[in-house]
C-alpha positions in Angstrom: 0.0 0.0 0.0 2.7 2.3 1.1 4.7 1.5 -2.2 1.5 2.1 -4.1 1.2 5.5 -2.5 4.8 6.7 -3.9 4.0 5.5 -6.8 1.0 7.7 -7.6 3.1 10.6 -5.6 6.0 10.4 -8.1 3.7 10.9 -10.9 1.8 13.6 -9.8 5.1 15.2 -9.5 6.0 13.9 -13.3 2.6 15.7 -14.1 3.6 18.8 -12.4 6.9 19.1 -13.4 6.0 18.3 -17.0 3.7 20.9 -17.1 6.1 23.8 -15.5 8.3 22.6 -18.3 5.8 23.4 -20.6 5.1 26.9 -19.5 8.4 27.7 -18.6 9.2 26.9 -22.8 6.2 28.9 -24.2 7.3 32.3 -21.8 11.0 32.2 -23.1 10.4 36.2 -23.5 8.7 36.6 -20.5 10.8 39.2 -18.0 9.6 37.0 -15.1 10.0 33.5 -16.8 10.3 31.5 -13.5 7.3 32.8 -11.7 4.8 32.9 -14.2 5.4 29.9 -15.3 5.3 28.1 -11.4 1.8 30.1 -11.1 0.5 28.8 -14.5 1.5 25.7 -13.7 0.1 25.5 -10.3 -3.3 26.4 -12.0 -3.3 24.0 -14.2 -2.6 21.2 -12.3 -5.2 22.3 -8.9 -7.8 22.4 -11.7 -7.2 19.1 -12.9 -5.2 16.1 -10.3 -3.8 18.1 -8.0 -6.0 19.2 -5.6 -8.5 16.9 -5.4 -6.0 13.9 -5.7 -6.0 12.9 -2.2 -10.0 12.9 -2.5 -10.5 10.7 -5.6 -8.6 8.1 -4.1 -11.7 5.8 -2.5 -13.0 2.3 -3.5 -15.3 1.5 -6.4 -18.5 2.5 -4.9 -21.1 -0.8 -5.5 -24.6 -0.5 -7.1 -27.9 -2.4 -6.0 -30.2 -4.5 -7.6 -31.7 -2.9 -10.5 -35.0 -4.5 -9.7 -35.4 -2.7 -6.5 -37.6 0.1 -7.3 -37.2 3.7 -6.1 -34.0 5.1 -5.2 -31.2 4.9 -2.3 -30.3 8.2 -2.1 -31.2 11.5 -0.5 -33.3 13.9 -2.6 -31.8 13.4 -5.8 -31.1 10.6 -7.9 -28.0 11.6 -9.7 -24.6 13.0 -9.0 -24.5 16.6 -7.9 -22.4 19.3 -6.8 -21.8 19.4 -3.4 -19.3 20.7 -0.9 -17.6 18.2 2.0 -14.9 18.2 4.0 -12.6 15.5 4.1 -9.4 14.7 6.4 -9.6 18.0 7.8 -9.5 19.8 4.4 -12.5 21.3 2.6 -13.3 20.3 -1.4 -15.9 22.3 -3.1 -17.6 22.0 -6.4 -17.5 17.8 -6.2 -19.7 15.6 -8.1 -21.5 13.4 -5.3 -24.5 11.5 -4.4 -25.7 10.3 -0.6 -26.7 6.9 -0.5 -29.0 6.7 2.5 -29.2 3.0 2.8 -25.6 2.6 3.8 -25.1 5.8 5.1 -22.2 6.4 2.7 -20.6 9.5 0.0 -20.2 8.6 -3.2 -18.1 10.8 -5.9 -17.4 11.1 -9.5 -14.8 12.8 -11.7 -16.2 13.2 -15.5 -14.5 9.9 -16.9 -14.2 8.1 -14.0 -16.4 5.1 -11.9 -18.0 6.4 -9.1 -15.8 6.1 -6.0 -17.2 5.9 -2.4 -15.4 7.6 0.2 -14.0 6.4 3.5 -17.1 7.3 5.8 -14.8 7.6 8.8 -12.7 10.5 7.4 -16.0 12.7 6.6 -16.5 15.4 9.2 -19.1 17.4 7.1 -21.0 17.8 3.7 -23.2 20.0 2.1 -25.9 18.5 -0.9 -29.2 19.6 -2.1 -29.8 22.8 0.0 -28.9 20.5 3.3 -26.1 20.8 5.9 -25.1 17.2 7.1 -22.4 16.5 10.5 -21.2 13.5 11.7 -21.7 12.8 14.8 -20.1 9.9 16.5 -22.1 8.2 19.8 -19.7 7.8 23.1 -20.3 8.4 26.8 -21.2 12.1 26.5 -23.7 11.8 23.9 -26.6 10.7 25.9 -29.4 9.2 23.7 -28.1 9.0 20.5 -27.0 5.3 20.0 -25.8 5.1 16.0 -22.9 7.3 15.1 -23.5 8.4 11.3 -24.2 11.7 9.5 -27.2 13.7 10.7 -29.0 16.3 8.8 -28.9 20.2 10.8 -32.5 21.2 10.7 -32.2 23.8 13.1 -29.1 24.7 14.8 -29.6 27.2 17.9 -28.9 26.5 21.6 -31.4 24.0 21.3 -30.9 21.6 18.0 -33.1 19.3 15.7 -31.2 17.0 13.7 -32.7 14.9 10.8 -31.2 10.9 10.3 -31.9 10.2 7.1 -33.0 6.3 6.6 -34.0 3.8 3.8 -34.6 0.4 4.1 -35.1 -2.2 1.7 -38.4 -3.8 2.7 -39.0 -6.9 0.4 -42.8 -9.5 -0.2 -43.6 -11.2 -2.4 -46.4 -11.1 -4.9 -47.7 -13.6 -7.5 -45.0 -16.3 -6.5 -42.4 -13.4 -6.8 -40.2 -11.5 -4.7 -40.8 -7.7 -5.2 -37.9 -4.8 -3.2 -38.4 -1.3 -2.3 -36.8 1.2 -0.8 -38.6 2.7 2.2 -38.1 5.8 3.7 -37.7 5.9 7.3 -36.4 9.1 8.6 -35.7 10.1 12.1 -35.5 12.9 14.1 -33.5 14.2 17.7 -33.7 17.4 19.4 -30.3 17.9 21.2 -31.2 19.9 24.4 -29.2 20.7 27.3 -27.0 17.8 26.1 -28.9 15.3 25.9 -31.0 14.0 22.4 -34.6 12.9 22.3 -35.8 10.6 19.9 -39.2 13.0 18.7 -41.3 11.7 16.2 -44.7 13.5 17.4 -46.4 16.5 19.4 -46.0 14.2 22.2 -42.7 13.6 22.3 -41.4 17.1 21.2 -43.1 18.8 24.2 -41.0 15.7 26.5 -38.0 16.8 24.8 -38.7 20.6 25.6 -40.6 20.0 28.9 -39.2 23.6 30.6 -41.1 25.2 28.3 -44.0 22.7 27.9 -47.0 24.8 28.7 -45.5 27.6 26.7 -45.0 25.8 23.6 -48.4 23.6 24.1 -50.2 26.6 23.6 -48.4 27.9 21.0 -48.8 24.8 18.8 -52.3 25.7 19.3 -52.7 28.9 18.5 -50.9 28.3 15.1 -53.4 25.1 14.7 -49.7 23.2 13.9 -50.3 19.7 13.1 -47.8 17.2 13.2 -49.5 14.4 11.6 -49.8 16.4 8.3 -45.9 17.7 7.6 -43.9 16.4 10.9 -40.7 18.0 9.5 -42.3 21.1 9.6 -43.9 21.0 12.5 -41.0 20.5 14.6 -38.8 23.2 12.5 -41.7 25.4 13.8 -41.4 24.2 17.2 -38.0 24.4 17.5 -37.7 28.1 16.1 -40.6 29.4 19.1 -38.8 27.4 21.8 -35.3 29.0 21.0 -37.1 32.5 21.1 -38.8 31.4 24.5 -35.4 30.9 25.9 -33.6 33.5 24.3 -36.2 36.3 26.1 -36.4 35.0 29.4 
């Protein structure tokens, strides 16, 4: 592996060395040969291998069954651009796609088979209008149990946080086995440390309970229903109760 990596290091450097030579030739009546020709070369090469190198370097990401109907991924399903950032360095303008089944990025470079990135060096993305962290469970995060990437809904002093599920839910009809995927999202409010699995009116009002009647008859007032856009509801919710607190 370690050999491998020199390998590909040595002709990155051929690439970039190559094209300095290049530049360098084409300036010969240039007063400041040397540096224009670095800086063009420099261009060149971030715009092409360069800077993203170290980011197309994943495994062959692997496709489903073609039978199962609907689609794995969040929102869109196609690659598009998005922003992430990556061992602690941020790549913009990227060509990817969020498989919600497996929780996993997925890239492409025009050219190139879609490569899937190593989940565990993903800190943060951005796709589709939507702002997603990682968040890894351990003894301080109390009542979260799966560590994965969580969709910011809201984030004040009090958070909601979005995990975004599919499942492949299989029967069988006329002798024959039939696949879908079903979507199963999930949503946490993250409040005075601690997050609370909320799902309806119920269970939000739990979550925010030093606030309850507040919020109880705020709901009402504004005749918000859960059953009918949950998502919305709880954005809503969230918004009033950070207000509540904010003012007191």
């Amino acid at each position: 592996m370690q050999a491998l990596f020199v390998q590909k290091m040595k002709l990155h450097n051929l690439v970039f060395y190559l094209l300095l030579l290049l530049f360098n030739y084409s300036d010969l009546r240039a007063q400041n040969l040397w540096d224009s020709s670095y800086a063009r070369a420099v261009n060149v090469y971030d715009n092409t291998i360069g800077i993203n190198s170290h980011l197309f370097n994943g495994s062959e990401y692997a496709d489903y069954d073609h039978r199962t109907t609907g689609t794995p991924f969040f929102k869109q399903n196609s690659f598009s651009e998005g922003s992430i950032v990556y061992d602690d360095i941020q790549y913009t303008q990227i060509q990817m796609i969020y498989d919600i089944v497996r929780d996993e990025i997925a890239i492409k470079k025009e050219g190139y088979l879609p490569l899937l990135l190593v989940k565990q060096k993903i800190a943060a993305f951005d796709l589709a209008g939507h702002h997603f962290i990682k968040i890894t469970t351990d003894s301080l995060t109390t009542g979260l149990k799966i560590s994965g990437f969580y969709d910011v809904l809201y984030n004040g002093n009090t958070k909601l946080f979005a995990k975004r599920n599919k499942e492949i839910e299989e029967e069988i009809k006329f002798q024959e086995r039939e696949s879908a995927f079903i979507e199963k999202d999930e949503y946490y409010i993250l409040n005075d440390g601690v997050f609370y699995t909320v799902n309806d009116k119920r269970s939000v009002l739990n979550a925010l309970k030093d606030r309850k009647a507040d919020v109880a008859k705020y709901l009402k007032q504004q005749k918000i229903k859960f059953k009918k856009n949950t998502e919305n509801a709880m954005m809503k919710t969230i918004v009033y109760y950070n207000g509540l607190n904010n003012i007191k």
